[in-house]
TIRO-2110 file (N, C-alpha, C; in Angstrom, 1 decimal):
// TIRO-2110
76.6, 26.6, -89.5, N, 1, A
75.4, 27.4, -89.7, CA, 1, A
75.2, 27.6, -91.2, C, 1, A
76.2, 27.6, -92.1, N, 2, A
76.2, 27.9, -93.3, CA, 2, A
75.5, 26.5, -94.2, C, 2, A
75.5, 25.6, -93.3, N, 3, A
74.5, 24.2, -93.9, CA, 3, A
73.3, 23.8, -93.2, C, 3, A
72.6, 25.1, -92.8, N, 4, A
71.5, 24.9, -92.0, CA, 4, A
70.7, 24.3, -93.4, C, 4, A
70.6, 24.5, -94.6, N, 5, A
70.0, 23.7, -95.8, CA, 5, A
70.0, 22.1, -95.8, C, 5, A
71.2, 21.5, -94.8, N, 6, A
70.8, 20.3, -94.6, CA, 6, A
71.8, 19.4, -95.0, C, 6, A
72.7, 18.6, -94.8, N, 7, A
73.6, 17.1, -95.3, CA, 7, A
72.8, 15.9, -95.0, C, 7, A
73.5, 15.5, -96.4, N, 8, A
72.7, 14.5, -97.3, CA, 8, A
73.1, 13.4, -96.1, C, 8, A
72.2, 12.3, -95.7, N, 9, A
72.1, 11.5, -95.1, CA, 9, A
73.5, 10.2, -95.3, C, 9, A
73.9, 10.3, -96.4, N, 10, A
74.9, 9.4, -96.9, CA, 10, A
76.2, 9.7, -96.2, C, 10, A
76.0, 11.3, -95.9, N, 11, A
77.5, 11.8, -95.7, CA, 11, A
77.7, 11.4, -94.1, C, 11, A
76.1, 11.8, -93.4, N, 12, A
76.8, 11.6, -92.0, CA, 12, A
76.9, 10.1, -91.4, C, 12, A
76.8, 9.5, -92.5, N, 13, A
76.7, 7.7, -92.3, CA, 13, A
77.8, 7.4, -92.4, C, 13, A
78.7, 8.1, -93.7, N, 14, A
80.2, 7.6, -93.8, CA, 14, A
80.9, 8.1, -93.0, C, 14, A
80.8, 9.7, -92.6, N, 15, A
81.7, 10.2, -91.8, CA, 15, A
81.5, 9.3, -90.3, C, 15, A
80.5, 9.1, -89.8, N, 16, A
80.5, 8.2, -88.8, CA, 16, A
81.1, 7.3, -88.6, C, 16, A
80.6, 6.4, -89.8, N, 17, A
81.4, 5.2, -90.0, CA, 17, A
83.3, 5.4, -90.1, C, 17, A
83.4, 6.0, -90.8, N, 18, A
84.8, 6.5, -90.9, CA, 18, A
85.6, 6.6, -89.1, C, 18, A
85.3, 7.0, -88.3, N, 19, A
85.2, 8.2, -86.8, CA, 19, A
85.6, 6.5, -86.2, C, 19, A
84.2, 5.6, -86.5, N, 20, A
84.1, 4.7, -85.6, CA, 20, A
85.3, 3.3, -85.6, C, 20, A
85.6, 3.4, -87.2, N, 21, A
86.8, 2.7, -87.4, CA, 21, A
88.3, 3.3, -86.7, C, 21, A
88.2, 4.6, -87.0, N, 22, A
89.5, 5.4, -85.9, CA, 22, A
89.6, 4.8, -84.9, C, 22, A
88.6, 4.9, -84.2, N, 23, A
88.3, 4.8, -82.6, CA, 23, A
88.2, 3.4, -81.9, C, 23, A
88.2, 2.4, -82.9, N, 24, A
88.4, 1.1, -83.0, CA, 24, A
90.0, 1.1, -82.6, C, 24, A
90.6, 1.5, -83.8, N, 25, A
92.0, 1.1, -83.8, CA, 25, A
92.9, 2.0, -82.0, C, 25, A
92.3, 3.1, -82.0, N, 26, A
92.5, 3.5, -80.3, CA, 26, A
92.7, 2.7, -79.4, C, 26, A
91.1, 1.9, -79.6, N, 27, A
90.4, 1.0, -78.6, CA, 27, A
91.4, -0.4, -78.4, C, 27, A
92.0, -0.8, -79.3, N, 28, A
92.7, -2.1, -79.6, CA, 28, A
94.1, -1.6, -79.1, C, 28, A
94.6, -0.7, -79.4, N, 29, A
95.9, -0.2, -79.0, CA, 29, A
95.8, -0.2, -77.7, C, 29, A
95.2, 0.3, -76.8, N, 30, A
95.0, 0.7, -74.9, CA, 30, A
94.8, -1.2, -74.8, C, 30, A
94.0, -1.5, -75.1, N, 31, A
93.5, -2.8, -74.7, CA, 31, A
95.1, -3.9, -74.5, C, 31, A
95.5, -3.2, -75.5, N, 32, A
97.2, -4.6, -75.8, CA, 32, A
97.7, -3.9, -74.4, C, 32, A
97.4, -2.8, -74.0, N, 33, A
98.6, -2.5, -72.6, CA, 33, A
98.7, -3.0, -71.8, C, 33, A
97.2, -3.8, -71.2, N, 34, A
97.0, -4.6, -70.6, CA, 34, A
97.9, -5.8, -70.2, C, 34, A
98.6, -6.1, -68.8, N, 35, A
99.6, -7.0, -68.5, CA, 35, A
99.0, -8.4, -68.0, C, 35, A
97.9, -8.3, -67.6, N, 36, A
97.0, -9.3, -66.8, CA, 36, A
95.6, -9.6, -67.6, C, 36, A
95.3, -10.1, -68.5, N, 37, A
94.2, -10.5, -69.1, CA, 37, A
93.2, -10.5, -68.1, C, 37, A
93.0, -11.5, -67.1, N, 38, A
92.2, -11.8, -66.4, CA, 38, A
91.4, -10.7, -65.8, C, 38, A
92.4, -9.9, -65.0, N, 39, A
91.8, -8.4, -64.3, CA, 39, A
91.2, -7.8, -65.2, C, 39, A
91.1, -7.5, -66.4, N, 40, A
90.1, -7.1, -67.5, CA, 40, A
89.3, -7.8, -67.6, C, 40, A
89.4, -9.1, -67.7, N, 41, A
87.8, -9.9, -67.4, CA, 41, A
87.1, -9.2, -66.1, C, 41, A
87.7, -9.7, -65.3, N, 42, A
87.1, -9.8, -63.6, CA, 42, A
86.6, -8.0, -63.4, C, 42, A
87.3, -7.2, -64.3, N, 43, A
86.7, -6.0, -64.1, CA, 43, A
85.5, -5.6, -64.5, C, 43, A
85.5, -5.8, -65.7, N, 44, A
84.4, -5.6, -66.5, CA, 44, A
83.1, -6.7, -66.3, C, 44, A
83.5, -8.0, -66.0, N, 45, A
82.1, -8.8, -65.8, CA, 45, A
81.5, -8.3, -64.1, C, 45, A
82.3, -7.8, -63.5, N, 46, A
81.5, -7.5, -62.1, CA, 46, A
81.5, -6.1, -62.2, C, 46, A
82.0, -4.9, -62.9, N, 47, A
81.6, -4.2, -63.6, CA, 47, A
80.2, -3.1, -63.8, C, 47, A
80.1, -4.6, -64.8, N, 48, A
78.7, -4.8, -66.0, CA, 48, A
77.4, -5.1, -65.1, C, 48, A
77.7, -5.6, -63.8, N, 49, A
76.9, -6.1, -62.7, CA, 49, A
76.2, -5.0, -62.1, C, 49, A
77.5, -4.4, -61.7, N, 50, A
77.1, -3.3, -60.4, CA, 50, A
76.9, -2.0, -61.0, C, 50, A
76.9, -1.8, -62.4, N, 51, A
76.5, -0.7, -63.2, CA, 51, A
75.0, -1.0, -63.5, C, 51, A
74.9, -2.1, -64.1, N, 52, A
73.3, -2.5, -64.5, CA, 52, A
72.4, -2.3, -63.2, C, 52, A
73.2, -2.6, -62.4, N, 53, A
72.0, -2.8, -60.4, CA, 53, A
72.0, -1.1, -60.1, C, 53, A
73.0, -0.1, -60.7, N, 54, A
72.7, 0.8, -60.5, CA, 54, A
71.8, 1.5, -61.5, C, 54, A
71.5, 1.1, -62.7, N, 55, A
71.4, 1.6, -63.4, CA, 55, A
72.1, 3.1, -64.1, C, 55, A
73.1, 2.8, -64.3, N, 56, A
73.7, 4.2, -64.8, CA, 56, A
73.4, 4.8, -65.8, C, 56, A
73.4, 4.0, -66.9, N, 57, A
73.0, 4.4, -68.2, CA, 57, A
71.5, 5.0, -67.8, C, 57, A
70.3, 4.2, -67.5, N, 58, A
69.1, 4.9, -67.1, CA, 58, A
68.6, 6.1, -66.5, C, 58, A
69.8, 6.3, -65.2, N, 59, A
69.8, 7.8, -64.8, CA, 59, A
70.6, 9.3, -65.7, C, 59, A
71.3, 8.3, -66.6, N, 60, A
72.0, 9.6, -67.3, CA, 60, A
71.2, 9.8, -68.3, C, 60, A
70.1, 9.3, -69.1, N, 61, A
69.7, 9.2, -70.2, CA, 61, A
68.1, 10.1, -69.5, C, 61, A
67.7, 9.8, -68.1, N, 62, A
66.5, 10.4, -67.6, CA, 62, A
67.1, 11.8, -67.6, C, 62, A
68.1, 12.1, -66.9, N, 63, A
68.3, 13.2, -66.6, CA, 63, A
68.8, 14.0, -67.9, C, 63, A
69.1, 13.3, -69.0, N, 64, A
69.0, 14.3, -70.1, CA, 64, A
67.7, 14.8, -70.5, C, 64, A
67.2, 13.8, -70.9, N, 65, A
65.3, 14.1, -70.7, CA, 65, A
64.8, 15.2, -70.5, C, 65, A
65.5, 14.9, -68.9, N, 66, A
64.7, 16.3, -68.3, CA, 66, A
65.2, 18.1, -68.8, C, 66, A
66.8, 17.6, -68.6, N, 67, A
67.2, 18.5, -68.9, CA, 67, A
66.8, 19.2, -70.4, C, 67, A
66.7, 18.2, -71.1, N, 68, A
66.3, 18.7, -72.4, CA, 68, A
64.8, 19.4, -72.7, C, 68, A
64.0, 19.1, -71.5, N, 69, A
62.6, 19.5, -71.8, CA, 69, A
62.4, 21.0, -71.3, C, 69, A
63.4, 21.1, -69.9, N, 70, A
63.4, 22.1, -69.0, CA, 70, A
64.0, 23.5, -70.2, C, 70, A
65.4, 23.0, -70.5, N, 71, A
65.7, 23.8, -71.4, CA, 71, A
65.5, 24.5, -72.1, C, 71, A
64.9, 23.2, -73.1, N, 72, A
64.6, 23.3, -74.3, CA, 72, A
62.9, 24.3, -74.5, C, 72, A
62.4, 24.0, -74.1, N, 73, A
60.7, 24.5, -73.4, CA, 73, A
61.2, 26.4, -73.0, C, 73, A
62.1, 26.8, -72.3, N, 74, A
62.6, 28.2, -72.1, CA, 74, A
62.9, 28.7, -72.9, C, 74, A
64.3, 27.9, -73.8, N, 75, A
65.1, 28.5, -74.8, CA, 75, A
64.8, 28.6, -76.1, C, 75, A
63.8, 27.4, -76.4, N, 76, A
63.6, 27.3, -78.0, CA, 76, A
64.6, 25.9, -78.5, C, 76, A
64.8, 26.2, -79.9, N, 77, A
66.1, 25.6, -80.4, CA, 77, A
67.4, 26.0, -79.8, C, 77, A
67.8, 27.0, -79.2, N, 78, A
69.1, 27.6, -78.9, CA, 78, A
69.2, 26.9, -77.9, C, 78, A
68.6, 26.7, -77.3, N, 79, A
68.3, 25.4, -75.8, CA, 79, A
68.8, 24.3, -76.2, C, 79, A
67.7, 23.5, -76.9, N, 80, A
67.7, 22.4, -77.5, CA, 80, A
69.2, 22.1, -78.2, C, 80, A
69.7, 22.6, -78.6, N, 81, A
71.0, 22.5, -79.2, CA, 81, A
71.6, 22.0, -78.4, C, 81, A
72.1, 23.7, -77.4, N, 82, A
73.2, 23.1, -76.2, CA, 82, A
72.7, 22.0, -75.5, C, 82, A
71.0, 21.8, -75.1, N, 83, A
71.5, 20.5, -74.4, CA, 83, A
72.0, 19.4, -74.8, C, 83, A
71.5, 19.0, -76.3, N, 84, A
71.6, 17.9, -76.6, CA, 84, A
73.5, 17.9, -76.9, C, 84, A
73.8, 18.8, -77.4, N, 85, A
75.3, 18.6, -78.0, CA, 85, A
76.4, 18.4, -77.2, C, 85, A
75.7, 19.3, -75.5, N, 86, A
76.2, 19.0, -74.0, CA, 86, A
76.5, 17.9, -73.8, C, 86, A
75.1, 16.9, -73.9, N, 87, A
74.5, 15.7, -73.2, CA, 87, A
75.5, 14.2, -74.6, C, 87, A
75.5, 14.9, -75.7, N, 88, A
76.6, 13.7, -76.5, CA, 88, A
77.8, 14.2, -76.0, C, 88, A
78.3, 15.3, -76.2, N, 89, A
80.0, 15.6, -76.0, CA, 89, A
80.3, 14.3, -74.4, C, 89, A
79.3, 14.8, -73.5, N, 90, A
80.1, 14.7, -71.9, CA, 90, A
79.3, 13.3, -71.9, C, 90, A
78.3, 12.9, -72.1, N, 91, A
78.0, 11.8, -70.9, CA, 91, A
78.1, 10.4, -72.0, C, 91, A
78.8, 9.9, -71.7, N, 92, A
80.1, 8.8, -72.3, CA, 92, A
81.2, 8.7, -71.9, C, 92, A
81.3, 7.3, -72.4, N, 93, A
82.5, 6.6, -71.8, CA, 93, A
83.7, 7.5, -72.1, C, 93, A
84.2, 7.4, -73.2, N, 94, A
84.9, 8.2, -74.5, CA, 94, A
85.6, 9.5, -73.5, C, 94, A
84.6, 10.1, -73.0, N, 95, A
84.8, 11.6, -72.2, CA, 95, A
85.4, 11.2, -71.0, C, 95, A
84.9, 10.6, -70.2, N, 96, A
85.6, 9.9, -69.0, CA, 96, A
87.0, 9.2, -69.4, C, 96, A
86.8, 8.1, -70.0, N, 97, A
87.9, 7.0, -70.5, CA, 97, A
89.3, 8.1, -70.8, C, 97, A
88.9, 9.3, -71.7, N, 98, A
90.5, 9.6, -72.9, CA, 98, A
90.7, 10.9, -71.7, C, 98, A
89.9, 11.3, -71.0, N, 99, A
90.3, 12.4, -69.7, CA, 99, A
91.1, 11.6, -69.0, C, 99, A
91.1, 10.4, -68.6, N, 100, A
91.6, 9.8, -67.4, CA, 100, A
92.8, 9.6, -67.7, C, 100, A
92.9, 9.2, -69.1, N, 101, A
94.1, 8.4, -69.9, CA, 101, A
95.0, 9.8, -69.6, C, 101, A
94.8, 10.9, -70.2, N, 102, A
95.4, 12.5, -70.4, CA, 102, A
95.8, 12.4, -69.0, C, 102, A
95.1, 12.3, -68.0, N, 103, A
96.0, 12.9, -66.7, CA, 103, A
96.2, 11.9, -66.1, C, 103, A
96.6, 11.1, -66.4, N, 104, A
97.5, 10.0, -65.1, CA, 104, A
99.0, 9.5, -66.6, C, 104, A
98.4, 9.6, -67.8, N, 105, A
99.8, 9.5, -68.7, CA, 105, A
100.3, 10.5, -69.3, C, 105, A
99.3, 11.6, -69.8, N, 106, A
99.8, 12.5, -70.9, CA, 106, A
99.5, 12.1, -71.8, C, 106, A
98.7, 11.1, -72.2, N, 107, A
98.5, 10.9, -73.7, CA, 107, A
97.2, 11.1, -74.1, C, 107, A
97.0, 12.2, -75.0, N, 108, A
95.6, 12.7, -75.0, CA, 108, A
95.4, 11.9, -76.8, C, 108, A
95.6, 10.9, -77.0, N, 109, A
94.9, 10.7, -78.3, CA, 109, A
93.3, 10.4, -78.2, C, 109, A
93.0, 9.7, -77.0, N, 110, A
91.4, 9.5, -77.0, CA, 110, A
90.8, 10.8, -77.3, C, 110, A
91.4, 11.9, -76.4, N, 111, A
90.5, 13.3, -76.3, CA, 111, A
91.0, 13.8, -77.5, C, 111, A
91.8, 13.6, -78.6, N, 112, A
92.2, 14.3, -80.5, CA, 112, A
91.4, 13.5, -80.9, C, 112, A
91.0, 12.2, -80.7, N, 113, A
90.3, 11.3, -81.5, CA, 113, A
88.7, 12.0, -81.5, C, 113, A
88.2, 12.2, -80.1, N, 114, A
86.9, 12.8, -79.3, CA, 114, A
86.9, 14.0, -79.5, C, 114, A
87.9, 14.6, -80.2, N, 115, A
87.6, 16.2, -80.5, CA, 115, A
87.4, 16.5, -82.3, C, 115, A
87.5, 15.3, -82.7, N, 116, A
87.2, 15.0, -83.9, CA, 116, A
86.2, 14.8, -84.5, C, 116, A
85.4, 13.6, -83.7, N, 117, A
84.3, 12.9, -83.7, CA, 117, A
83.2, 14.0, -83.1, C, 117, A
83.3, 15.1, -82.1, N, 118, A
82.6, 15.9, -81.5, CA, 118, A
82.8, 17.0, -82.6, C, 118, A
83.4, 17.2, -83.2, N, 119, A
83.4, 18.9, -84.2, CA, 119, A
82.9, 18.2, -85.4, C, 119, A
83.0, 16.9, -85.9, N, 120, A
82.3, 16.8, -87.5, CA, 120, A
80.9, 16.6, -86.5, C, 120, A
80.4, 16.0, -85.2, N, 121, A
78.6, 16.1, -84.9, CA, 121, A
78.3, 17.4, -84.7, C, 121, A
79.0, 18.1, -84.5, N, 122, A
78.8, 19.4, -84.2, CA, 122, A
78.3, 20.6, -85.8, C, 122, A
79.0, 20.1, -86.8, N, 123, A
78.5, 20.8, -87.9, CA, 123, A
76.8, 20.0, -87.9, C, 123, A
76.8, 18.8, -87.7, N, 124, A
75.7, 18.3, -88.4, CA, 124, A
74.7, 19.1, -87.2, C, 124, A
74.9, 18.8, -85.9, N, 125, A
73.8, 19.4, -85.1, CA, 125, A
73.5, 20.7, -85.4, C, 125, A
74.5, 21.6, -85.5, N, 126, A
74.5, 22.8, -85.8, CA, 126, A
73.5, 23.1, -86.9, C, 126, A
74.1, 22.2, -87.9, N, 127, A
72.9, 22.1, -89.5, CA, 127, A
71.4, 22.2, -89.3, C, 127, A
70.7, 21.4, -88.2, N, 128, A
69.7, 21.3, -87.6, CA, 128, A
69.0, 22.0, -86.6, C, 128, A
70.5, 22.3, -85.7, N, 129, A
69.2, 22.9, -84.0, CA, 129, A
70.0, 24.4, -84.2, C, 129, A
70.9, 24.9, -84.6, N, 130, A
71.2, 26.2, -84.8, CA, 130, A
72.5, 26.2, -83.7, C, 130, A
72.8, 27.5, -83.6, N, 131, A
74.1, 27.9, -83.1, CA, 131, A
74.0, 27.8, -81.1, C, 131, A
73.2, 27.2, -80.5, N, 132, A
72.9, 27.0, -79.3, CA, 132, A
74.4, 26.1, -79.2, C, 132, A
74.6, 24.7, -80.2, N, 133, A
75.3, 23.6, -80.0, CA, 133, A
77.1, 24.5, -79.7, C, 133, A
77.1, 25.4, -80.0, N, 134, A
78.6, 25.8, -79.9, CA, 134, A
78.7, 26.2, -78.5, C, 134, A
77.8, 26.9, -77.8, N, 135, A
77.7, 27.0, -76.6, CA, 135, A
77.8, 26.0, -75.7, C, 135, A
78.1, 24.3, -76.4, N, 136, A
78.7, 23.4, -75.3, CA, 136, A
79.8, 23.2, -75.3, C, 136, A
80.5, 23.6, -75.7, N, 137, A
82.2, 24.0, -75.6, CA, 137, A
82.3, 23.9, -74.0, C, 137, A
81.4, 25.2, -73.4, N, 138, A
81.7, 25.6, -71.8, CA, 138, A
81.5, 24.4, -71.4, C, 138, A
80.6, 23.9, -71.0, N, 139, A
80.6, 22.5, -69.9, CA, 139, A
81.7, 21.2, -70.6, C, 139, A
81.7, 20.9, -71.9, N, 140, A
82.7, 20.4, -72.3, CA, 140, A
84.2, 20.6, -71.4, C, 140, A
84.6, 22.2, -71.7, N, 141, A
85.9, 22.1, -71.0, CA, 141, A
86.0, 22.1, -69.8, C, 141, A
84.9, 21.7, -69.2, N, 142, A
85.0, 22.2, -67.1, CA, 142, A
84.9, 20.7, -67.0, C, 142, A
84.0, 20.0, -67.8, N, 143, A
83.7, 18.3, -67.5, CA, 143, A
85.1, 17.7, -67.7, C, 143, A
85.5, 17.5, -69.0, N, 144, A
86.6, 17.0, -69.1, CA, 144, A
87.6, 17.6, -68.5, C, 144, A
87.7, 18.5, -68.6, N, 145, A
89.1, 19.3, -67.6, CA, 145, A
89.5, 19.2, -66.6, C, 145, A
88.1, 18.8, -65.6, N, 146, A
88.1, 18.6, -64.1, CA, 146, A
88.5, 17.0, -63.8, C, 146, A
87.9, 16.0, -64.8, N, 147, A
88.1, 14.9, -64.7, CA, 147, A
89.9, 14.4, -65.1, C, 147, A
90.5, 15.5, -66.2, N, 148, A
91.7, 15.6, -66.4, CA, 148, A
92.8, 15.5, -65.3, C, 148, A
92.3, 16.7, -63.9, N, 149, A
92.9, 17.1, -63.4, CA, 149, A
92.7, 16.4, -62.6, C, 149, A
91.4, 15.8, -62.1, N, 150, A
91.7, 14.8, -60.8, CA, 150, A
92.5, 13.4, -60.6, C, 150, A
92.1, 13.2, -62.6, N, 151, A
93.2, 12.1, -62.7, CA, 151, A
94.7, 12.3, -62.4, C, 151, A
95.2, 13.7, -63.0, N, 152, A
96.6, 13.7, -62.8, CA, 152, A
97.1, 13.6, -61.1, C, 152, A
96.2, 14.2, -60.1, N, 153, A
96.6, 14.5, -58.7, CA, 153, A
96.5, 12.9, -58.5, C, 153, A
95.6, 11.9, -58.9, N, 154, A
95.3, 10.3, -58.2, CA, 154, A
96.6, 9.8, -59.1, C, 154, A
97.6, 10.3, -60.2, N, 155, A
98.9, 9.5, -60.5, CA, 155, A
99.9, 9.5, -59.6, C, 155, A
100.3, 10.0, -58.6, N, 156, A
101.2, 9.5, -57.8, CA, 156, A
100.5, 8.6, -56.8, C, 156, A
99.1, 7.8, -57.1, N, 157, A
98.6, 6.9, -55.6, CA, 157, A
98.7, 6.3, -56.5, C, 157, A
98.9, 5.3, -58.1, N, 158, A
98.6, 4.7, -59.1, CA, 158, A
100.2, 4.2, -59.2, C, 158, A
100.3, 2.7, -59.4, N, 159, A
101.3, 2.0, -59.6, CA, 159, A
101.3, 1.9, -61.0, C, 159, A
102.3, 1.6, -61.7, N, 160, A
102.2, 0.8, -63.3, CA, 160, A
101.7, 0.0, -63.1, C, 160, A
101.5, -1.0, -62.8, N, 161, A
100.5, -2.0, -62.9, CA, 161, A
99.1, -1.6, -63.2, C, 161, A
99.0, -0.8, -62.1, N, 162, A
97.5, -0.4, -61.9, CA, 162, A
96.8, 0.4, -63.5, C, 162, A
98.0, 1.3, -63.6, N, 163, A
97.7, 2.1, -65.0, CA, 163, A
97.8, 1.0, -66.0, C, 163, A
98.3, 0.0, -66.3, N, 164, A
98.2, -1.0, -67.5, CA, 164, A
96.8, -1.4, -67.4, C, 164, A
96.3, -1.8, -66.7, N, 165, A
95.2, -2.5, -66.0, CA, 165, A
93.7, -1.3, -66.4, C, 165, A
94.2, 0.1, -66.0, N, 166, A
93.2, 1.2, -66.2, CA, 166, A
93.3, 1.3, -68.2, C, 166, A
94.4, 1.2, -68.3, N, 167, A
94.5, 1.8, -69.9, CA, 167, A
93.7, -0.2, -70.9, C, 167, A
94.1, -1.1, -70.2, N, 168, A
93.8, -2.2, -70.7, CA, 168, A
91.9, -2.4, -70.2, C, 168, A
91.3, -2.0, -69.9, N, 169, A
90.1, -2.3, -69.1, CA, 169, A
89.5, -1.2, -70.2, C, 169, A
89.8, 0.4, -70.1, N, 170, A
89.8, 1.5, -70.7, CA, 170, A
89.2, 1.2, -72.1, C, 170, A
90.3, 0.7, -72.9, N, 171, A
90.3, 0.0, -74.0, CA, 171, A
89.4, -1.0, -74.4, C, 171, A
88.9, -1.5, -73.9, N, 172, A
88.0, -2.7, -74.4, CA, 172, A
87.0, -1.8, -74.3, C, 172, A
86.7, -0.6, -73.3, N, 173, A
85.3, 0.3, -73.3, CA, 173, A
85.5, 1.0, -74.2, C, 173, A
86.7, 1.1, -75.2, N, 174, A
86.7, 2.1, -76.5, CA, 174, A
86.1, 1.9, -77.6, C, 174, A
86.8, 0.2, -77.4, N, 175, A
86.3, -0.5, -78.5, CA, 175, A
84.5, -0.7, -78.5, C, 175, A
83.8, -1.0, -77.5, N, 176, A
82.7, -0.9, -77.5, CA, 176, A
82.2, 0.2, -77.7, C, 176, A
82.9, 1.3, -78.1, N, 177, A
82.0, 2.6, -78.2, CA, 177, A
82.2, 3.0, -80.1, C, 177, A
83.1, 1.6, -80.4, N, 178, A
83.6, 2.4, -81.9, CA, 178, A
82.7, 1.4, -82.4, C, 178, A
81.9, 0.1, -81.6, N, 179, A
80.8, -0.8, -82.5, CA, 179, A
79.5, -0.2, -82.2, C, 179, A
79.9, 0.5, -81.3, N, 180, A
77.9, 1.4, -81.3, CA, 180, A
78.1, 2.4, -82.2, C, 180, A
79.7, 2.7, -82.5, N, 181, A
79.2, 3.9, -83.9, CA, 181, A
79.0, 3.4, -85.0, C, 181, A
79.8, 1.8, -85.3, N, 182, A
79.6, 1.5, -86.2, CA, 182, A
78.2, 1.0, -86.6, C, 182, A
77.3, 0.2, -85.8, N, 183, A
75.9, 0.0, -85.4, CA, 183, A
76.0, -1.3, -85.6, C, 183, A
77.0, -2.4, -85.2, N, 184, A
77.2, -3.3, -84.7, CA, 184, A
76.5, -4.1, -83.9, C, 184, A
76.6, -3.4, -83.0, N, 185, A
75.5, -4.1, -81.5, CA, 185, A
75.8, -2.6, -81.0, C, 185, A
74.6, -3.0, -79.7, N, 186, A
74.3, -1.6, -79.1, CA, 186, A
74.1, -2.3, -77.4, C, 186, A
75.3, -1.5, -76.8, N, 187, A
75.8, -1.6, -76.0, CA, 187, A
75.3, -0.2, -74.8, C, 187, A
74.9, -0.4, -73.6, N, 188, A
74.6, 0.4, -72.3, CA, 188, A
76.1, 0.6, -71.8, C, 188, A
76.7, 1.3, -72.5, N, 189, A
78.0, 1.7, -72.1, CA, 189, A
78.5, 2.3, -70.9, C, 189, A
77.3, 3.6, -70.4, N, 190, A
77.3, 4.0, -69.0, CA, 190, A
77.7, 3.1, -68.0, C, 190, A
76.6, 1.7, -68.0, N, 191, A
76.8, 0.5, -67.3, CA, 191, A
78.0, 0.1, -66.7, C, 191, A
79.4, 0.2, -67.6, N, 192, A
80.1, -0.6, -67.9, CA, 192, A
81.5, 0.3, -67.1, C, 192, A
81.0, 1.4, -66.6, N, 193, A
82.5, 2.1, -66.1, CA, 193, A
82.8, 2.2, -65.0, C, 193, A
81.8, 1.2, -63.7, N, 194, A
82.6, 0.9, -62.3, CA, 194, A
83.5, -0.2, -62.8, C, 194, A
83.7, -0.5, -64.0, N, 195, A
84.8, -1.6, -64.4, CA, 195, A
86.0, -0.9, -63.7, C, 195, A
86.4, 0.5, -64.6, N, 196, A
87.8, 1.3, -64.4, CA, 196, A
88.2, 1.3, -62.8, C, 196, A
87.5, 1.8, -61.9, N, 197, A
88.0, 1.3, -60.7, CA, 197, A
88.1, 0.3, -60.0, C, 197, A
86.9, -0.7, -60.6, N, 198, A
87.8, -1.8, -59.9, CA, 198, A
89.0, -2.6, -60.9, C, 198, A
89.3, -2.5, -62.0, N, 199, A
90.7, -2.7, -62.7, CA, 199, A
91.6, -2.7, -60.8, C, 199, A
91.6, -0.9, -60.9, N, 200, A
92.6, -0.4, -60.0, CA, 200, A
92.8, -1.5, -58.7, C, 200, A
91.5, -1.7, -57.8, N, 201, A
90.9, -2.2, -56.7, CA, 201, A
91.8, -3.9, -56.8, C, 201, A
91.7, -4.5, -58.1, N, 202, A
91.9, -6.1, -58.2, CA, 202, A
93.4, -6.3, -58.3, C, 202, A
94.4, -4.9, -58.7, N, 203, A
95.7, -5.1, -58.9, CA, 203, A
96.4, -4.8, -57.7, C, 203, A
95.0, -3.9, -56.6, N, 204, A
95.9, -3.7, -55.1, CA, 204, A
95.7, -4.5, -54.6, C, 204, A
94.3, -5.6, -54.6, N, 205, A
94.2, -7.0, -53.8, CA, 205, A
95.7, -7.9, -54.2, C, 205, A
96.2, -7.6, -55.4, N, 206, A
97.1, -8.5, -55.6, CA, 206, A
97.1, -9.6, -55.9, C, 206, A
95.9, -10.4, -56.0, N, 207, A
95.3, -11.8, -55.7, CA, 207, A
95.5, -12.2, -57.4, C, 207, A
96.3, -11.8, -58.1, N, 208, A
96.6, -12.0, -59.9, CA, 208, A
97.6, -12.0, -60.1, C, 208, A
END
């Protein structure tokens, strides 16, 4: 709030850039866990299919929309803040992917990496839409936390295999998320995350 006067456009380019290289090197690390190359192919290309036919990315980006008009139109900027700061924190891969990773291993580096990347956007939104943006902390912790928790109850139905397969599949969706920060290519990411279960689904067929 104390830089509601504004940062210089240079900074939130580098800090970005900076964030996206982190989150690269994440993305590369989960990906090597992978034991079966292929099932990370076969996940993600039929995946990429049955996300696009659903359109996922489309419905998550409508229903921000809305949400942001409904809000925002009641609340003012105090609205507008939390939705939007809501709608980057939770709806991505990143949020799903490093919750999932936390409760089926214990290893929360995606969600340190993602609590990083979310508190330096958080000054800059803040800088702009005002102090609404801190008020998505709440849905933050109940989104992630819930998805935490359901992962950890589904770790005793999950073989090692399966988790190399979730953490290697995982990974290659990290990596695509550290070239959309970097502005690389631009990637419908939402699309891409019926991959994670069927990773699970192709290592119980067994057929690999």
């Amino acid at each position: 709030m104390l830089l509601r006067m504004g940062i210089a456009e240079r900074y939130k380019e580098i800090i970005m850039q900076a964030m996206g290289l982190s989150v690269l090197l994440i993305g590369i690390k989960m990906a090597l866990a992978s034991q079966n190359g292929l099932i990370v192919v076969l996940s993600l290309a039929v995946g990429a299919m049955l996300g696009e036919a659903m359109d996922l990315e489309g419905h998550l980006n409508r229903f921000g929309m809305l949400l942001t008009r409904l809000v925002g139109t009641r609340f003012g900027d105090a609205g507008k803040g939390f939705v939007t700061a809501t709608l980057v924190y939770c709806i991505g891969a990143m949020a799903i992917v490093g919750s999932i990773q936390e409760g089926l291993t214990g290893d929360a580096s995606i969600i340190y990496a993602k609590s990083l990347i979310d508190g330096t956007v958080s000054v800059i939104f803040s800088a702009s839409m005002g102090i609404g943006v801190m008020l998505a902390a709440v849905p933050v912790f109940l989104y992630q936390g819930s998805i935490t928790l359901a992962a950890g109850v589904l770790q005793n139905f999950l073989t090692d295999p399966m988790m190399a397969e979730i953490n290697g599949t995982g990974g290659v969706l990290i990596i695509a998320i550290s070239l959309s920060m970097l502005k690389l290519v631009k990637i419908r990411l939402a699309n891409l995350l019926p991959s994670l279960p069927l990773a699970v689904f192709l290592v119980w067929l067994g057929w690999f």
